[in-house]
N, C-alpha and C positions, 0 to 999 in steps of 0.2 A: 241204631237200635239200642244200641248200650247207653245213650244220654236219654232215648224214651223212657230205658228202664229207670233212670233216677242218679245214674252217675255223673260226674263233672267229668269234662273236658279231658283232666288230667289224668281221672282216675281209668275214663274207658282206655286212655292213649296206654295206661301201665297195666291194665288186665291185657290189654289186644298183643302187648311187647311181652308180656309173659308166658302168652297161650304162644304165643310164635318161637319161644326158648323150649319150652317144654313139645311141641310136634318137632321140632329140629333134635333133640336130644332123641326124642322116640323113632324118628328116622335114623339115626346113628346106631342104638342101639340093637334097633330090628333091621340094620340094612340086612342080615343072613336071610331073610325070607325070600329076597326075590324082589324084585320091582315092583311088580305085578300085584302081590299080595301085598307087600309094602304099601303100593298107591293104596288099595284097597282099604289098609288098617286106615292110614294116616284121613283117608276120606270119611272114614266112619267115625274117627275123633271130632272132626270138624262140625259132621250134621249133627254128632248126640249133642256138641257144646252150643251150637245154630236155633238147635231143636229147646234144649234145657230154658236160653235166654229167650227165644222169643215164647217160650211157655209164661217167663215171667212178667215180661212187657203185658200180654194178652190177660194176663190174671189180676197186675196192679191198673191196666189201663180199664181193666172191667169197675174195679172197686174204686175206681177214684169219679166214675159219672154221677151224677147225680140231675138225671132227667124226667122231669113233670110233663105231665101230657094236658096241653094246654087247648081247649078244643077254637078251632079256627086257627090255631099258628103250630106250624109243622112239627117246629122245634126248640125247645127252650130249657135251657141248663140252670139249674140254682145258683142263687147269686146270695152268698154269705153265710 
């Protein structure tokens, strides 16, 4: 999802190593919650940050179409 969004290779592999330091740090510092609410927080970081990118993929993969309605052919994308 993070290379549809427009990142390179490297750059999705150092966001995805940094979101994974930062939920490990929020785990440590909220272990007092509880497991339970733990799971809970830690799951809720995941879907807002799941939720945030794929709002971006769906927003730049909208503005980057560019489709003519060509009558007799189903589908056909601009070329240039």
């Amino acid at each position: 999802m993070m290379l549809r969004a427009g990142f390179s290779h490297r750059q999705a592999t150092l966001y995805i190593s940094l979101f994974n330091i930062f939920i490990i740090c929020v785990a440590f510092l909220l272990d007092s919650l509880g497991i339970l609410l733990l799971g809970f927080v830690l799951l809720s970081l995941c879907i807002a940050a799941t939720s945030i990118l794929s709002m971006y993929v769906r927003k730049k993969s909208n503005s980057v179409k560019n489709i003519i309605d060509v009558t007799g052919v189903p589908e056909m994308t601009k070329v240039g």
